[in-house]
Backbone atoms as SQL, in Angstrom:
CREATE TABLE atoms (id INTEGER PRIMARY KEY, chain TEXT, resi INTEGER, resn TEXT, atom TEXT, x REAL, y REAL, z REAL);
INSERT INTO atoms VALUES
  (1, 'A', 1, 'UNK', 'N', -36.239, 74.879, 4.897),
  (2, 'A', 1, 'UNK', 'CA', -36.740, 74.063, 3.818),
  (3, 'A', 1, 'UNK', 'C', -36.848, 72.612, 4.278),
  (4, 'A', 2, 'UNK', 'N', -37.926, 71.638, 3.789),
  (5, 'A', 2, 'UNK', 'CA', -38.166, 70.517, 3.632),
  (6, 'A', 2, 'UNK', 'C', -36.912, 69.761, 3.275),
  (7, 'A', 3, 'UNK', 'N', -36.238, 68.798, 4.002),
  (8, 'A', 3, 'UNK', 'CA', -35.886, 68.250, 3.386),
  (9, 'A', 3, 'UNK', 'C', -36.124, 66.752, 2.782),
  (10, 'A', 4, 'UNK', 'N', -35.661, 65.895, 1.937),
  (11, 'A', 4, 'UNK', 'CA', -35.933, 64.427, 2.121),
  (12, 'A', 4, 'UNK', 'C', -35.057, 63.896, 2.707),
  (13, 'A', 5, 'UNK', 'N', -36.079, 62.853, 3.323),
  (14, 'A', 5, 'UNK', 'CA', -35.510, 62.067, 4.717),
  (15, 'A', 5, 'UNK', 'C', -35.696, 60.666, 3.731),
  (16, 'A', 6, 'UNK', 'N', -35.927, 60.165, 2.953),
  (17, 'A', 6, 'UNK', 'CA', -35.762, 58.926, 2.245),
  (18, 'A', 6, 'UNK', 'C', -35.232, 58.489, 1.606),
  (19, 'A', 7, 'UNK', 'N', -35.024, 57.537, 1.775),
  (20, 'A', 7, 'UNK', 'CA', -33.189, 56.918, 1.205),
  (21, 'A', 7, 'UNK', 'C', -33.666, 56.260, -0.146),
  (22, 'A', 8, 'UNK', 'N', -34.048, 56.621, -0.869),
  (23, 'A', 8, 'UNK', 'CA', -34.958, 56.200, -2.289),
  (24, 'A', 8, 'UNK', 'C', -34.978, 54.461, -2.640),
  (25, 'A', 9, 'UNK', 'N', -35.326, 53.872, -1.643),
  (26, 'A', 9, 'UNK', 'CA', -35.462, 52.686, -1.893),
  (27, 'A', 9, 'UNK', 'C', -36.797, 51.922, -2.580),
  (28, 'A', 10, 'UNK', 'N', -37.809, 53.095, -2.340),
  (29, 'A', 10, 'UNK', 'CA', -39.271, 52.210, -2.370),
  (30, 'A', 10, 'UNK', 'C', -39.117, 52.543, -4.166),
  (31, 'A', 11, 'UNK', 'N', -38.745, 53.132, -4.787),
  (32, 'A', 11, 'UNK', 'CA', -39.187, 52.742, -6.387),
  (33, 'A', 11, 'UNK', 'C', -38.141, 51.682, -6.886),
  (34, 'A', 12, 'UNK', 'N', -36.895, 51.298, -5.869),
  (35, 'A', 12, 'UNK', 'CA', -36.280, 50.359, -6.543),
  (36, 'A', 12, 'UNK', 'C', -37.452, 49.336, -6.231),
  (37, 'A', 13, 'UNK', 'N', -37.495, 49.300, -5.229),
  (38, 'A', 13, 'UNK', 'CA', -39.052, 47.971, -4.499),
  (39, 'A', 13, 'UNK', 'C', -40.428, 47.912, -4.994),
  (40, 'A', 14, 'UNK', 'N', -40.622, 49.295, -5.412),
  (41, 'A', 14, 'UNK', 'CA', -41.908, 49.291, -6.735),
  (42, 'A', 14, 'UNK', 'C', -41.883, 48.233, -7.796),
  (43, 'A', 15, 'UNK', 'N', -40.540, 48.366, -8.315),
  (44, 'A', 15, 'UNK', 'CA', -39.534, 47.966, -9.898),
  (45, 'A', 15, 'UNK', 'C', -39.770, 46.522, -9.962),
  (46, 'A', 16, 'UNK', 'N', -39.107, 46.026, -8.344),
  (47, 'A', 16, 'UNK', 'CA', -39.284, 44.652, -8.378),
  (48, 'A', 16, 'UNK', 'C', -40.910, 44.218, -8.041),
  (49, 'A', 17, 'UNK', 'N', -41.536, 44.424, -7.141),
  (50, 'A', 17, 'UNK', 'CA', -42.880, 44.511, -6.789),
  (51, 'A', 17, 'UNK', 'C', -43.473, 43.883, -8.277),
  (52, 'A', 18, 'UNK', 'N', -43.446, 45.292, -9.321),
  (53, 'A', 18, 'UNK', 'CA', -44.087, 45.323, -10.073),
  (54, 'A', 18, 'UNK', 'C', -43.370, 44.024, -11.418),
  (55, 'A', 19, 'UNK', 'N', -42.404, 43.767, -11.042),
  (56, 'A', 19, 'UNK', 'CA', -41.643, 42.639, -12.674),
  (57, 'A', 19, 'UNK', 'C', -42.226, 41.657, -11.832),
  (58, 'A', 20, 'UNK', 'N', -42.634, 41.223, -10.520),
  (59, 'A', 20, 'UNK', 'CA', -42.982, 39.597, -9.767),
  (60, 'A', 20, 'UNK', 'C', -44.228, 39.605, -10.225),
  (61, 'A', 21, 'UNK', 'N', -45.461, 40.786, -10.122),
  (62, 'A', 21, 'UNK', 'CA', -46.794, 40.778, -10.904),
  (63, 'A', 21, 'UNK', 'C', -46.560, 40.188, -12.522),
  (64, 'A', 22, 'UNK', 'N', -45.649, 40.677, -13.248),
  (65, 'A', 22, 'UNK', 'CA', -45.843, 40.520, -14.103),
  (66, 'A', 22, 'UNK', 'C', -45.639, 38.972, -14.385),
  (67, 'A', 23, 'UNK', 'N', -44.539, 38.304, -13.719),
  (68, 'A', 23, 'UNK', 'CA', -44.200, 36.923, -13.643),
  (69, 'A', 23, 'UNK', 'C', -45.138, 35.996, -13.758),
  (70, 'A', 24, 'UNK', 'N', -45.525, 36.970, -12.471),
  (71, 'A', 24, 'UNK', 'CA', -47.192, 35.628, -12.233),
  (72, 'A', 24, 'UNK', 'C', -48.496, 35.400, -13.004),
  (73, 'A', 25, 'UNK', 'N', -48.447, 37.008, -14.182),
  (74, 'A', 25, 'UNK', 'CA', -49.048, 37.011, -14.522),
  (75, 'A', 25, 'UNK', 'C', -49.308, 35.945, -16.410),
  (76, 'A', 26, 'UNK', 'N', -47.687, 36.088, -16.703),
  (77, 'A', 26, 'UNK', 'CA', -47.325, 35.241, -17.747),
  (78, 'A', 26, 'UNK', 'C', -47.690, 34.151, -17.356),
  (79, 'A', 27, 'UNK', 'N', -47.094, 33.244, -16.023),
  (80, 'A', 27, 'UNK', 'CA', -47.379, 31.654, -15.793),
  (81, 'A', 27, 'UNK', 'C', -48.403, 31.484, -15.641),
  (82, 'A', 28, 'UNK', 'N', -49.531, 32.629, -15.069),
  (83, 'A', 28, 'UNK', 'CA', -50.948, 32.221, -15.202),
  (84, 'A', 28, 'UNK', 'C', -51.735, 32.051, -16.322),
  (85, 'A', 29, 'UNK', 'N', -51.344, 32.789, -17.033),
  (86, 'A', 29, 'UNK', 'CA', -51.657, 32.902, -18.839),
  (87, 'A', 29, 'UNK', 'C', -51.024, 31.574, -19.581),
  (88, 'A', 30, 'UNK', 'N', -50.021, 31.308, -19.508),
  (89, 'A', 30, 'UNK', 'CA', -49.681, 29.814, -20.119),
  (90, 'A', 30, 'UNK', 'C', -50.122, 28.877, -19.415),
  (91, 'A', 31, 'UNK', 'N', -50.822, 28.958, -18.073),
  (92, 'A', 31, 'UNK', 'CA', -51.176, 27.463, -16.784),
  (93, 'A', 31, 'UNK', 'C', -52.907, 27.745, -17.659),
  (94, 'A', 32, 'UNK', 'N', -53.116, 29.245, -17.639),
  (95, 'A', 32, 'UNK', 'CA', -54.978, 28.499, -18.170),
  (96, 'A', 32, 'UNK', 'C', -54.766, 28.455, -19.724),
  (97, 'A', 33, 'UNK', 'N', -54.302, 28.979, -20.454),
  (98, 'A', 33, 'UNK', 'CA', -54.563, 28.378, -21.987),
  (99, 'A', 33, 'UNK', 'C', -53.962, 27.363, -22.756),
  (100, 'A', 34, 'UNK', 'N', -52.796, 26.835, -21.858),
  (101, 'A', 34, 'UNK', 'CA', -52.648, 25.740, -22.579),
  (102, 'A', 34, 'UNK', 'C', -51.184, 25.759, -22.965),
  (103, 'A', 35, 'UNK', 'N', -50.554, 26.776, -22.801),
  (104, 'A', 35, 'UNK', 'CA', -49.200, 26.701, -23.052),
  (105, 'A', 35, 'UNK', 'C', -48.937, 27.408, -24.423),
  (106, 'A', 36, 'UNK', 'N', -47.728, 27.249, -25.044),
  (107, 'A', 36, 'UNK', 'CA', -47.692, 28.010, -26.398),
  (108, 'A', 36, 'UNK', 'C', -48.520, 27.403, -27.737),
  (109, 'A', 37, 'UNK', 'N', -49.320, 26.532, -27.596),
  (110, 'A', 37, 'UNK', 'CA', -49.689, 25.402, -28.319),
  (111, 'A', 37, 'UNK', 'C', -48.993, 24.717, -29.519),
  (112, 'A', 38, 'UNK', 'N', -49.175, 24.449, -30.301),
  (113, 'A', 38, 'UNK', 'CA', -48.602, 22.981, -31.005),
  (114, 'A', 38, 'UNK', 'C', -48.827, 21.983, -30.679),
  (115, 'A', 39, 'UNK', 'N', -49.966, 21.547, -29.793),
  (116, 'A', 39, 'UNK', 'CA', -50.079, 20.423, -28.533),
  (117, 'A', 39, 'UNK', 'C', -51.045, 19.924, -29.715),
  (118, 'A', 40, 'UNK', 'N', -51.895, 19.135, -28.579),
  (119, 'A', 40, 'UNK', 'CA', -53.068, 18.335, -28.900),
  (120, 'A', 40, 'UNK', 'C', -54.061, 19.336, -28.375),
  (121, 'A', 41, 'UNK', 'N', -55.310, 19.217, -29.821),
  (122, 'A', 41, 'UNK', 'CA', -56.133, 20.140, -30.238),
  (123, 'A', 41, 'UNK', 'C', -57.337, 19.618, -28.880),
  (124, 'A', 42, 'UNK', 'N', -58.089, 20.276, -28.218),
  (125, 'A', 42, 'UNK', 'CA', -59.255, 19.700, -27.764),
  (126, 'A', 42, 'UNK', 'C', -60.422, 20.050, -27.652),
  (127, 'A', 43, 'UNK', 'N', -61.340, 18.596, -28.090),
  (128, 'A', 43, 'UNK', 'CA', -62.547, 18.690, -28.407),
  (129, 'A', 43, 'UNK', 'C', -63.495, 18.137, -27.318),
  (130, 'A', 44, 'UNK', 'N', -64.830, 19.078, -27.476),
  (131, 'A', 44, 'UNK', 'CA', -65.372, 18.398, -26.747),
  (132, 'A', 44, 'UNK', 'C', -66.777, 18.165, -27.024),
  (133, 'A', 45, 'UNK', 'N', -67.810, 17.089, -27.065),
  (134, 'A', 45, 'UNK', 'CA', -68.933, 16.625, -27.397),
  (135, 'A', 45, 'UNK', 'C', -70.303, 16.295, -26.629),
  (136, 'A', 46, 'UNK', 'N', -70.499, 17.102, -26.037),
  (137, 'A', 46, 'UNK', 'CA', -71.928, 16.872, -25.280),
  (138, 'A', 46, 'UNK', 'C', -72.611, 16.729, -26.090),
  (139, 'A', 47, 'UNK', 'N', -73.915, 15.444, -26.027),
  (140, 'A', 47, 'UNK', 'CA', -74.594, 14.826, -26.494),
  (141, 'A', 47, 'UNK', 'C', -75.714, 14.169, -25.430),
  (142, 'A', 48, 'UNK', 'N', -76.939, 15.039, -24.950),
  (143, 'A', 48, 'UNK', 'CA', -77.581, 14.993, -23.726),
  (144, 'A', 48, 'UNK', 'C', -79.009, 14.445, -24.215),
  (145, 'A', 49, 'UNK', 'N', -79.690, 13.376, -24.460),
  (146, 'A', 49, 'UNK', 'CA', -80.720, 13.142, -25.086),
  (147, 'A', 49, 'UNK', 'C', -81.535, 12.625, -23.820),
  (148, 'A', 50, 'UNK', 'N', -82.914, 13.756, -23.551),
  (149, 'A', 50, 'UNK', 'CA', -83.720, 13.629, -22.970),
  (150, 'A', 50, 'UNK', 'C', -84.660, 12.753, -22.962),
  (151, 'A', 51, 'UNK', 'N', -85.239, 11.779, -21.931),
  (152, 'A', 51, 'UNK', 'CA', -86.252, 10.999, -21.714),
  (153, 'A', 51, 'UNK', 'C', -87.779, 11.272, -22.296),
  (154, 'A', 52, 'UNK', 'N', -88.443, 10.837, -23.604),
  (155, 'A', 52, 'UNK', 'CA', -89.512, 10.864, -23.830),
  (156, 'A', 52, 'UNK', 'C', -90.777, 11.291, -22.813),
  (157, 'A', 53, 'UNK', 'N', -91.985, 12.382, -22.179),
  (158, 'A', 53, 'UNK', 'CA', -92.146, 12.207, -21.314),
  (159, 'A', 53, 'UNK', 'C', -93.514, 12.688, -21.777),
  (160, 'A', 54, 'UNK', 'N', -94.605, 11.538, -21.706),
  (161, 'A', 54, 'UNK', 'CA', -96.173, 12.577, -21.819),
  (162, 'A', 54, 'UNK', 'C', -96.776, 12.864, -20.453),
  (163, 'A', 55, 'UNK', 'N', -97.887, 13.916, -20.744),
  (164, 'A', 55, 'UNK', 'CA', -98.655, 14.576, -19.772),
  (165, 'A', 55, 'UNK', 'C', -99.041, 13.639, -19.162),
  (166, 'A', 56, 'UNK', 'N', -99.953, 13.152, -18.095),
  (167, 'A', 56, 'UNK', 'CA', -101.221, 12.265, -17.792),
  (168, 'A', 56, 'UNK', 'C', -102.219, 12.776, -18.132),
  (169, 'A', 57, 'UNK', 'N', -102.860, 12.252, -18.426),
  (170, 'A', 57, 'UNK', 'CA', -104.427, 12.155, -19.802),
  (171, 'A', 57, 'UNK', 'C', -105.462, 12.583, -18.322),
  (172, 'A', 58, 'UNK', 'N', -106.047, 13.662, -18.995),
  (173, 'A', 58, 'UNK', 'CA', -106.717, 15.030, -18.019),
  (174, 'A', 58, 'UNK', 'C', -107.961, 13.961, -17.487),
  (175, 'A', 59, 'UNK', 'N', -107.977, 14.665, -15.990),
  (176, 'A', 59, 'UNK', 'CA', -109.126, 13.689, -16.156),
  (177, 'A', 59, 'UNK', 'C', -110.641, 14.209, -16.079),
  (178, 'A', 60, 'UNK', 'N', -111.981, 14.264, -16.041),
  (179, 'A', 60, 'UNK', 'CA', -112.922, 15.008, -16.257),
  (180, 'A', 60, 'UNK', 'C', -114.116, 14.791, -15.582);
């Protein structure tokens, strides 16, 4: 018979592997939205007003 030859370490190392993903994945989630908010609200206002521009008058 087969036996196992592995000293069952890799799912303790999965366990951790997998709680450090999750770590990084919380601080990335509070680093792009802003944190838990209660903060300061933000707005923002683009206001792009284009240059008047006629054809040149055809000529014939």
């Amino acid at each position: 018979m087969a036996e196992n030859s592995g000293n069952g370490a890799t799912p303790v190392l999965a366990f951790i592997v997998g709680g450090l993903i999750v770590v990084v994945a919380v601080i990335a989630f509070f680093m792009y939205s802003g944190g838990m908010g209660g903060g300061e609200t933000k707005s923002v206002d683009v206001n792009i007003k284009a240059p008047d521009i006629s054809a040149p008058a055809k000529a014939e």
